[in-house]
C-alpha atoms as one frame of an Amber mdcrd trajectory, in Angstrom:
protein
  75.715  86.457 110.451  78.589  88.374 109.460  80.605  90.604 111.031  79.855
  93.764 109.222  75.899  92.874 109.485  76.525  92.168 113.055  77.895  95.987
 113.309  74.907  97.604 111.860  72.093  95.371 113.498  73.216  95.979 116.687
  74.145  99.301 116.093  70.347 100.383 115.211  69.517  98.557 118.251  71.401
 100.671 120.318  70.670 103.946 118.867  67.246 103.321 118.600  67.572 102.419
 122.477  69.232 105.862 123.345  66.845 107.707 121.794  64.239 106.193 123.913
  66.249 106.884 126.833  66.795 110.585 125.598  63.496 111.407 124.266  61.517
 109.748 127.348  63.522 109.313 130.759  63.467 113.327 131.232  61.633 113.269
 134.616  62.981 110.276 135.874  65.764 110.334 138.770  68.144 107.941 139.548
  70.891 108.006 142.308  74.072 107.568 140.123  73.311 108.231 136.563  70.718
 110.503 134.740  69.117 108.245 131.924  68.752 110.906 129.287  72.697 111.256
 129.654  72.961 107.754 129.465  70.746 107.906 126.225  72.926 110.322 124.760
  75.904 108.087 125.468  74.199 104.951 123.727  72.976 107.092 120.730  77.191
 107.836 120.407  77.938 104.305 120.347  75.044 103.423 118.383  76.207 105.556
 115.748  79.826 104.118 115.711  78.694 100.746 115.306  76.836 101.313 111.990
  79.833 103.692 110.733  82.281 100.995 111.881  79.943  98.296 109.917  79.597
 100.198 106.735  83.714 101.244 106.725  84.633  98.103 106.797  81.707  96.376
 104.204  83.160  99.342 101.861  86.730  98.689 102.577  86.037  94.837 102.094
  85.091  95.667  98.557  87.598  97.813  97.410  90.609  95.502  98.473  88.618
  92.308  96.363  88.840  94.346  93.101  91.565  93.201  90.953  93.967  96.350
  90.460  93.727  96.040  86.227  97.549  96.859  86.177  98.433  93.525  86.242
């Protein structure tokens, strides 16, 4: 598994984990941390991962292309 594909599995994995905590952890209390904030948080990341994934898949490309000045 590559790096890039790496990125964005475990990037859906961790948004679609926030949103659970988001959408379904409203009621419940815990002593340090509130789990929808928490959800919120992981949703963030979540969403960097698959950016980060698809930046550098794109970037990857670009720089193999031969110039054509040359």
């Amino acid at each position: 598994m590559t790096k890039v594909s790496r990125n964005l599995s475990e990037g859906a994995v961790t948004l679609a984990t926030g949103l659970v905590l988001w959408l379904f952890t409203g009621d419940v209390h815990t002593p340090v941390v509130t789990l929808t904030k928490a959800g919120v948080v992981l949703m963030c990341v979540g969403g960097v991962l698959p950016a980060t994934g698809l930046y550098r898949r794109v970037r990857g490309r670009a720089q193999g292309r031969p110039t054509g000045s040359g």
